[in-house]
SELO-932024 format. One line per 2 residues: number of its first residue (from 1); their letters; for each residue x, y, z of C-alpha. Coordinates in pm, 1 decimal, m for minus. Layout:
! SELO-932024
NUM) A) X:Y:Z ~ ...
//
This chain:
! SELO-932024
1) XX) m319.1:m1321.1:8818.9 ~ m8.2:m1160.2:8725.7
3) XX) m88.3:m839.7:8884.4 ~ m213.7:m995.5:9175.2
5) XX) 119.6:m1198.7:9224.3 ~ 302.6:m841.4:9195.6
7) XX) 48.9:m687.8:9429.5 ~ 133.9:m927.7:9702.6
9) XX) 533.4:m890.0:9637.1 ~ 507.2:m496.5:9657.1
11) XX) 353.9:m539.8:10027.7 ~ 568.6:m826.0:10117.5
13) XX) 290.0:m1088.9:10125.3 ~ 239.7:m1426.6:9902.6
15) XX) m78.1:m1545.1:9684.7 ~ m174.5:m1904.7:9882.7
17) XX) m478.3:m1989.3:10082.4 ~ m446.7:m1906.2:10405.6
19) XX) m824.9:m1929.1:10449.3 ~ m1129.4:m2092.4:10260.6
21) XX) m1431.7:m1881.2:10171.3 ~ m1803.7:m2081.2:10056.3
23) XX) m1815.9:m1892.3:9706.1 ~ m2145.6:m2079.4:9613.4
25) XX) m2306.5:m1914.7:9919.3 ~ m2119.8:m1599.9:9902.3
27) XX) m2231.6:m1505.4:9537.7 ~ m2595.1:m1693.3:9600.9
29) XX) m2621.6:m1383.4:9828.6 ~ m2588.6:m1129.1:9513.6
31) XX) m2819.4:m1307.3:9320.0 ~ m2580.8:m1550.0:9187.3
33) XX) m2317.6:m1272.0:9054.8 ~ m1976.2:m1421.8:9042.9
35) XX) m1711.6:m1245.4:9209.7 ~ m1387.5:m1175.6:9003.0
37) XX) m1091.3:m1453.1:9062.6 ~ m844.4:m1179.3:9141.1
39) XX) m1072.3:m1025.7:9467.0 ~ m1120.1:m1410.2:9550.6
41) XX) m801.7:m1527.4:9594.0 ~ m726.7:m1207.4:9742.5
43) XX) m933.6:m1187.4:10016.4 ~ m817.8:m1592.5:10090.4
45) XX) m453.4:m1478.9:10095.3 ~ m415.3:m1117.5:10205.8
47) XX) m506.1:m1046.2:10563.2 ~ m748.8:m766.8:10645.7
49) XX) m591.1:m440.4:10579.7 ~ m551.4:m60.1:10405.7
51) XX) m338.8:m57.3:10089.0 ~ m140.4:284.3:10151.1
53) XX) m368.5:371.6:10398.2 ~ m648.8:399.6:10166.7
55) XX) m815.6:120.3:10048.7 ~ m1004.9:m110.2:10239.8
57) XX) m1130.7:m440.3:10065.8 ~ m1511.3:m504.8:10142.6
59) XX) m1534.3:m826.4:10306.3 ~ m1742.6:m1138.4:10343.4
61) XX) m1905.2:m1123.7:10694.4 ~ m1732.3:m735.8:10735.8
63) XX) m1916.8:m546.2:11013.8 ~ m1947.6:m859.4:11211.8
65) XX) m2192.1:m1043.3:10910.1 ~ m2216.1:m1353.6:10783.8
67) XX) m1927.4:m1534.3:10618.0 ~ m2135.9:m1628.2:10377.6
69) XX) m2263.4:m1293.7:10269.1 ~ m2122.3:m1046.1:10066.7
71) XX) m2291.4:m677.8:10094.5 ~ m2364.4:m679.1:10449.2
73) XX) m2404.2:m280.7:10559.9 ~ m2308.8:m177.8:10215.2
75) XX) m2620.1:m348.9:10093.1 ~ m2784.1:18.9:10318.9
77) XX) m2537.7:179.6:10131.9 ~ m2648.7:109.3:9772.3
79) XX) m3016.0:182.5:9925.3 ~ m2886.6:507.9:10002.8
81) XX) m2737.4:557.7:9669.1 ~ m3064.8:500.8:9452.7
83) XX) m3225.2:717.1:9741.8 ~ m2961.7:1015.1:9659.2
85) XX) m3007.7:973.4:9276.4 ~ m3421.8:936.0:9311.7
87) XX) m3393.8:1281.3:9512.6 ~ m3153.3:1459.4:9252.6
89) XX) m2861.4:1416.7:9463.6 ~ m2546.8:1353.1:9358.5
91) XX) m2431.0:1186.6:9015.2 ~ m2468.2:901.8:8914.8
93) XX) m2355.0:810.8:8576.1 ~ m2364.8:458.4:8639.6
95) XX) m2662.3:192.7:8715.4 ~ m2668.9:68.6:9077.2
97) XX) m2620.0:m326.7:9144.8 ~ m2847.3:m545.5:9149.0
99) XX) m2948.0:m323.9:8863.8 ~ m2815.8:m467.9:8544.1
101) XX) m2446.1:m301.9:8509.4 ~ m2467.8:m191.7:8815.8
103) XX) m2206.9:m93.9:9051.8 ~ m2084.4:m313.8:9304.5
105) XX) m1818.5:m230.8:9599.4 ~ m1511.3:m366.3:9675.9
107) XX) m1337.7:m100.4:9829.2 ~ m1329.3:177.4:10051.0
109) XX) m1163.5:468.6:10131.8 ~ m1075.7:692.7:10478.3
111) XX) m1356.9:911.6:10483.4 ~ m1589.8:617.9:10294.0
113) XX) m1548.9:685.3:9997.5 ~ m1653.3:355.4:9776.8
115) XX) m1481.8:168.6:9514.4 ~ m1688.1:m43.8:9269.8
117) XX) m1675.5:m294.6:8995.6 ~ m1864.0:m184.8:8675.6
119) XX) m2059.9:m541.5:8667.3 ~ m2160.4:m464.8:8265.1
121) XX) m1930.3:m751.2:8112.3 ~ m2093.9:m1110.8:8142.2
123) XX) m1690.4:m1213.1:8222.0 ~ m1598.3:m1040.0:8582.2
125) XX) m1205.0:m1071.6:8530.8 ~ m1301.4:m794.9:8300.7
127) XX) m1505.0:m584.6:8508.4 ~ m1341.7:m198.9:8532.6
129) XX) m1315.5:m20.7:8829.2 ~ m1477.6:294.3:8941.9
131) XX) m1520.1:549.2:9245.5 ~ m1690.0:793.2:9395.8
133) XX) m1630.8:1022.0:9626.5 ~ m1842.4:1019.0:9972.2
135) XX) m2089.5:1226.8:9809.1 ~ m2079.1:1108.2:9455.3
137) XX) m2075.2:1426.1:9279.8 ~ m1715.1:1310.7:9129.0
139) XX) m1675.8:968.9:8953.4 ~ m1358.2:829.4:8807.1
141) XX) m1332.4:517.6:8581.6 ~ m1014.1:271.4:8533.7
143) XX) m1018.7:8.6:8264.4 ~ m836.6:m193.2:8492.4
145) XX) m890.2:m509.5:8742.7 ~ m949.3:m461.7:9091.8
147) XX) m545.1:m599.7:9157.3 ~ m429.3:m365.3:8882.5
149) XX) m635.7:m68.2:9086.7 ~ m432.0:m177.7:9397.5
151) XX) m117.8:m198.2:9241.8 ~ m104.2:167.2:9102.9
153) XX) m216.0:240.6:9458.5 ~ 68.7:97.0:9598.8
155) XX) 312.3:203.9:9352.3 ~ 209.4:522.1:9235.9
157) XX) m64.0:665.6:9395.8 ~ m309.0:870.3:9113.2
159) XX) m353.0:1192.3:9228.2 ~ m739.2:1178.4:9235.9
161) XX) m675.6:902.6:9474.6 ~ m400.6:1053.3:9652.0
163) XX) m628.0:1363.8:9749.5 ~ m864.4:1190.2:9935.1
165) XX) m558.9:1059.8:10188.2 ~ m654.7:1159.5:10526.1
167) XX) m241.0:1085.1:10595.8 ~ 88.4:1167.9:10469.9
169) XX) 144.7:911.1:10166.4 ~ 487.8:933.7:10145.0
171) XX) 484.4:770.6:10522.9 ~ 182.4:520.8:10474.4
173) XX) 340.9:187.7:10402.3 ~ 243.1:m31.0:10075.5
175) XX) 33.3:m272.7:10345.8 ~ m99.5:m175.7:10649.4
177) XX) m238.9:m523.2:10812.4 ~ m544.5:m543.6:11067.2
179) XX) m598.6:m906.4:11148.2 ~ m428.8:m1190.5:11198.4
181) XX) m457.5:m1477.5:10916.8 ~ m288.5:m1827.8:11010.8
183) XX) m224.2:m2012.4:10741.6 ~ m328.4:m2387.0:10666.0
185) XX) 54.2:m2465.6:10615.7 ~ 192.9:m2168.6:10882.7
187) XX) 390.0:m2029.9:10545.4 ~ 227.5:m1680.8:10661.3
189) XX) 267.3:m1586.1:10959.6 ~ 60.4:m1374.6:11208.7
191) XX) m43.0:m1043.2:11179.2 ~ m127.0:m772.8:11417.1
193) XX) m486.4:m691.1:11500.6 ~ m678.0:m439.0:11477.9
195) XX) m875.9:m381.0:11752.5 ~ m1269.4:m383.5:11689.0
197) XX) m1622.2:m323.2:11808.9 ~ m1515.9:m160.0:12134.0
199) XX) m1403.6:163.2:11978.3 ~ m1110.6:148.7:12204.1
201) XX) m728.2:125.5:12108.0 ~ m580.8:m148.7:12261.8
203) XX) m191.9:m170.1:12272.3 ~ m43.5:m446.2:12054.9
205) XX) 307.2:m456.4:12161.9 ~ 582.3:m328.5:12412.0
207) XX) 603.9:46.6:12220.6 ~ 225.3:66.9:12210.5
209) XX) 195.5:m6.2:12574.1 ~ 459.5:288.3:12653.6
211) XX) 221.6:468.3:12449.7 ~ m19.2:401.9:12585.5
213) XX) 98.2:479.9:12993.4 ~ 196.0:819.3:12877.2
215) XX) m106.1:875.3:12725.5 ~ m338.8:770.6:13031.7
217) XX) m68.4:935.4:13209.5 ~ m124.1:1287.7:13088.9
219) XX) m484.1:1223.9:13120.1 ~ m435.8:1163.8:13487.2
221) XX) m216.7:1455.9:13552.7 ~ m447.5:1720.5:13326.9
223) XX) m610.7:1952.9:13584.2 ~ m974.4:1899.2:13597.0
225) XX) m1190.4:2099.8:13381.1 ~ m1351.8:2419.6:13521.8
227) XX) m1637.9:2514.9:13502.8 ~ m1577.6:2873.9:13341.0
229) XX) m1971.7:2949.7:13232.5 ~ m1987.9:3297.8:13389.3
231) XX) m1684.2:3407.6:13200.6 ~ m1799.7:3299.7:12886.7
233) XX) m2150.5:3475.8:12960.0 ~ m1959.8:3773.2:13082.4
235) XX) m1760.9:3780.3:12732.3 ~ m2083.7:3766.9:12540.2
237) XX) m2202.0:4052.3:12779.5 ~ m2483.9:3855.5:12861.9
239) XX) m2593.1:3771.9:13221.9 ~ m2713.7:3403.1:13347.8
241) XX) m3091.4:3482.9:13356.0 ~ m3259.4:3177.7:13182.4
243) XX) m3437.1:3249.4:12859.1 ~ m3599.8:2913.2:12802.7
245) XX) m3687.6:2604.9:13007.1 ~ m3490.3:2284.7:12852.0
247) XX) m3615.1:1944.6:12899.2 ~ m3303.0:1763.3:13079.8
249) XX) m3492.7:1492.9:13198.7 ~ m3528.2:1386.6:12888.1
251) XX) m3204.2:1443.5:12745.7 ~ m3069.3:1241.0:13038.6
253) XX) m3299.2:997.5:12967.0 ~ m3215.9:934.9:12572.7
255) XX) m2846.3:988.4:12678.4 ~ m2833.9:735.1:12978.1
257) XX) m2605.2:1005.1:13135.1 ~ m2642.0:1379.0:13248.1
259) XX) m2441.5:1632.5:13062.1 ~ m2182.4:1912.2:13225.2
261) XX) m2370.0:2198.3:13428.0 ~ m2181.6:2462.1:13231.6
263) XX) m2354.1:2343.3:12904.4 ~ m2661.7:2342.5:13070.2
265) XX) m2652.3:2724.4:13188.9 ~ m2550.8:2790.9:12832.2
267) XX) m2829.7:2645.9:12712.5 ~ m3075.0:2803.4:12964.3
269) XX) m2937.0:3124.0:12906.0 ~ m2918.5:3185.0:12479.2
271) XX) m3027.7:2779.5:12373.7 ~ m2909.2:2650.5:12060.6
273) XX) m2720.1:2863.1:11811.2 ~ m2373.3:2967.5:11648.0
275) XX) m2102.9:3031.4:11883.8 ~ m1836.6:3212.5:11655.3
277) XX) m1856.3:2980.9:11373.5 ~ m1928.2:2632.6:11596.7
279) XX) m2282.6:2555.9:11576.2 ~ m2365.8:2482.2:11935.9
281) XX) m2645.7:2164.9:11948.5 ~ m2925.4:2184.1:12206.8
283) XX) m3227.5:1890.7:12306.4 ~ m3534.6:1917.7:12080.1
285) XX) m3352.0:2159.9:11865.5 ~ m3394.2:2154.2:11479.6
287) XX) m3219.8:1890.4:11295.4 ~ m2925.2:2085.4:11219.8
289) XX) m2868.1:2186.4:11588.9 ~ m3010.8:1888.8:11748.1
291) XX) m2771.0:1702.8:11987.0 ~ m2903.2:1367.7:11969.4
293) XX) m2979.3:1382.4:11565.3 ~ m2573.1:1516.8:11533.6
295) XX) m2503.3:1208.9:11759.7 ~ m2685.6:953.9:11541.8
297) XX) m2547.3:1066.2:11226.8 ~ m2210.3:1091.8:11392.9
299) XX) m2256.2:700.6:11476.8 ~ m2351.5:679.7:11113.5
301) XX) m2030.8:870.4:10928.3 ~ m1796.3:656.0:11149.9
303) XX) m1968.8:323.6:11006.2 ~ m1964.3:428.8:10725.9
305) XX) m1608.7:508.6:10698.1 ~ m1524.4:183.0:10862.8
307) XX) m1335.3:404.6:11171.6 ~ m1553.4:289.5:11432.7
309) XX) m1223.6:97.5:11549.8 ~ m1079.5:464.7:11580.6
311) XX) m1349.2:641.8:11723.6 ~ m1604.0:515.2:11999.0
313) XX) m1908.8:770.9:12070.7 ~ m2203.0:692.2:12312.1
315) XX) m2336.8:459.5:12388.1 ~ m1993.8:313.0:12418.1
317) XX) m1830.8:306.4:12722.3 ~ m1635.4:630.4:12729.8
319) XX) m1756.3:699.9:12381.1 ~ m1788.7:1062.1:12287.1
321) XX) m2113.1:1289.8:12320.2 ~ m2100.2:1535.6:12034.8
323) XX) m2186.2:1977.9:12109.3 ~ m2100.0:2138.4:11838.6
325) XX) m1974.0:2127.0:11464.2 ~ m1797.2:2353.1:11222.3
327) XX) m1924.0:2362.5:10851.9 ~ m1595.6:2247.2:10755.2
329) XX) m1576.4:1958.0:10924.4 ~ m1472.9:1920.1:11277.2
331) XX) m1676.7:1795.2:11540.1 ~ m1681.5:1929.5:11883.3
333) XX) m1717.9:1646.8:12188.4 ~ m1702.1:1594.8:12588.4
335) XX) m1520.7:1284.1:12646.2 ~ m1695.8:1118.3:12920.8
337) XX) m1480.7:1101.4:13233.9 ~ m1697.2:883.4:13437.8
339) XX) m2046.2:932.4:13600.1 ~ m1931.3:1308.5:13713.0
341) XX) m1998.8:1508.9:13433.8 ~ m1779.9:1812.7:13589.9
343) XX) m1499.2:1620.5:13556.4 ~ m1563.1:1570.3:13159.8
345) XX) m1323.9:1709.6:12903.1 ~ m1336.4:1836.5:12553.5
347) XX) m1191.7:1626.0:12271.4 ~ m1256.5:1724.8:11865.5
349) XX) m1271.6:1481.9:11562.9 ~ m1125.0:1606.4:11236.5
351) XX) m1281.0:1496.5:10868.1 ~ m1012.0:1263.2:10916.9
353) XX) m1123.3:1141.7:11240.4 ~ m832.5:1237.6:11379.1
355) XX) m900.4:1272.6:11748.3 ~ m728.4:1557.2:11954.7
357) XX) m828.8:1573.0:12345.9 ~ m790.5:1879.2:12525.4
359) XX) m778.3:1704.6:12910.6 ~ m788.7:2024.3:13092.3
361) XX) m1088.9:2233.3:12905.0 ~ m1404.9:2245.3:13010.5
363) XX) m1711.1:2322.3:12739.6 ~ m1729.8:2699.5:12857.3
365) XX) m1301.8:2724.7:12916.6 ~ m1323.4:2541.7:12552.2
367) XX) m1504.7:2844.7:12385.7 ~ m1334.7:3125.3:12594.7
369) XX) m993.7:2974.1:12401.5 ~ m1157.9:2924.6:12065.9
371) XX) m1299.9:3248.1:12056.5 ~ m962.3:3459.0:12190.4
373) XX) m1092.4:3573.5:12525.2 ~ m787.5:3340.1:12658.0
375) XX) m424.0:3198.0:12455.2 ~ m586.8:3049.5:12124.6
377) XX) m244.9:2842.8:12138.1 ~ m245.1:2472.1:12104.2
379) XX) m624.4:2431.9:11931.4 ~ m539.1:2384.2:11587.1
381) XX) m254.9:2289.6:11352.3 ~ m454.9:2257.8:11040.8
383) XX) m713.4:2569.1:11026.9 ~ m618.7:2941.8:11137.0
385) XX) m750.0:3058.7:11484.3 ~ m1062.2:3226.8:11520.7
387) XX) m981.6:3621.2:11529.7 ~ m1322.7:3835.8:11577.0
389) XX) m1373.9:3763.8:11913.4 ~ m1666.5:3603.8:12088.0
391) XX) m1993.9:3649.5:11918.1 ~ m2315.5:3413.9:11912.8
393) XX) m2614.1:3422.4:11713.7 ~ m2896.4:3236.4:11805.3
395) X) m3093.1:2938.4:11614.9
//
């Protein structure tokens, strides 16, 4: 437990019970596995947290399970896994727990990918670590203990590891806590949550509140979106004429909510296609370009990365309704402004699920920026501006 004891000094926590996990139960629900003593006593000391803002420790009763279950969601994952490797996806160099060997989570990181224990030893304090990234076509091994993984971390970060940081290391600290744990003997103290389920950032103290005014703040002052659809029509050289009848009924219907009327006549008038290099979704498109598919997986990546703290998306109240995507990564949403869909806004979500809201844009004044018909300023920090004008190609 050496490591362990250094782990906890490094993020300015002790190794004492501050909770009491059923074992028995817990490892009944892998079969009868037994856990490692380092991730126990672990998981009954530290609170909930990132280590360096990348590793998340897998849970008992995480994603709102039982207590007395281990795998929870990740027990989809691993389903998914031996899915991937049965359809030649992927690599996997390793067997897949419950198969014998197999790999078993205990960690995982921003943009989900998974840290396992490599359950081949009959003795799990001697179980190695290993990762994947979120596609597993890269897998690194470490003949080390879970604690000893978390350590490095924390001290100094491998550089495989440190490349899949969706932050600036050098200002993560060793420990960032989620929960609060009160101890059996008070000798830990509280923590600060982190708020979950609702999707929605809730202020935890007096700086966080000022935050959190100026934020709502600008939102109130943004001028309302306009609707800037002939414009962006005009810019394509294309008039309004419809080209195809959409179904909005039943969009509206799936939704629960009616989408912005400049979307609409966009749709009406070219459907479904690639604005620039967005991919623009549209109702009963193909999978690739289907709204409602892009929303369900959307739901999907974020619980799978364990963000869903960070980002909320529909049906949440004032979650976000996703339009378009870019191959590399970024997502293209209204945020939902009430029942007036006019009044709805434009927000984007990075591969980091960073979230960046654009109050005063509109879907159509949206793509008239992005595409240079009007100052490209203020879209992007991390990816050059688009710079051949406004061009679409259709699905």
């Amino acid at each position: 437990m050496v490591a362990l004891k250094n782990l906890a000094s490094a993020v300015g926590l002790s190794v004492k019970h501050v909770v009491r996990l059923d074992w028995r139960a817990i490892e009944r629900s892998l079969g009868g596995t037994r856990l490692p003593a380092d991730y126990r006593l672990l998981v009954e000391s530290f609170p909930d947290g990132r280590f360096r803002d990348l590793i998340k420790i897998i849970r008992p009763g995480m994603n709102g399970g039982s207590d007395k279950e281990y795998l929870g969601y990740f027990a989809t994952q691993l389903d998914d896994m031996r899915g991937w490797r049965e359809d030649g996806d992927g690599e996997f160099p390793y067997p897949i727990f419950p198969e014998t060997g197999g790999v078993l989570p205990w960690g995982q990181g921003p943009a989900g990918e998974l840290f396992f224990w490599l359950t081949d030893d009959g003795d799990p304090d001697r179980w190695p670590t290993v990762w994947a990234d979120r596609f597993y076509a890269e897998w690194h091994r470490y003949d080390l203990r879970m604690s000893e993984v978390l350590l490095r971390i924390v001290l100094d970060t491998p550089p495989e590891i440190a490349g899949i940081a969706a932050v600036d290391l050098a200002a993560s600290p060793p420990f960032r806590s989620f929960e609060t744990l009160r101890s059996v003997d008070d000798g830990l103290g509280d923590h600060p949550a982190e708020p979950a389920g609702s999707g929605r950032w809730l202020p935890q103290n007096s700086q966080e509140e000022w935050l959190q005014g100026l934020l709502d703040g600008a939102r109130a002052d943004a001028a309302k979106p306009r609707n800037a659809i002939a414009a962006l029509l005009s810019a394509l050289e294309l008039g309004a004429a419809s080209r195809q009848e959409t179904d909005w009924a039943a969009l509206d219907s799936e939704l629960g909510i009616s989408v912005p009327e400049d979307y609409r006549t966009f749709i009406d008038a070219l459907g479904p296609g690639v604005f620039c290099d967005i991919r623009i979704l549209g109702p009963g498109a193909p999978a690739n370009f289907n709204l409602t598919a892009v929303l369900q997986d959307m739901r999907s990546l974020i619980a799978h990365a364990g963000m869903g703290a960070i980002v909320s998306v529909q049906p949440e109240p004032g979650g976000l309704i996703p339009w378009g995507y870019t191959l590399d990564g970024y997502i293209f949403c209204w945020k939902p402004a009430g029942p007036d869909a006019g009044a709805w806004s434009v927000a984007t979500v990075a591969r980091s699920f960073l979230v960046t809201n654009f109050f005063e844009l509109s879907f159509s004044s949206f793509l008239l920026k992005y595409s240079g018909v009007r100052d490209q300023r203020g879209l992007f920090l991390d990816r050059p501006d688009w710079t051949h004008g406004p061009t679409f190609t259709t699905t």
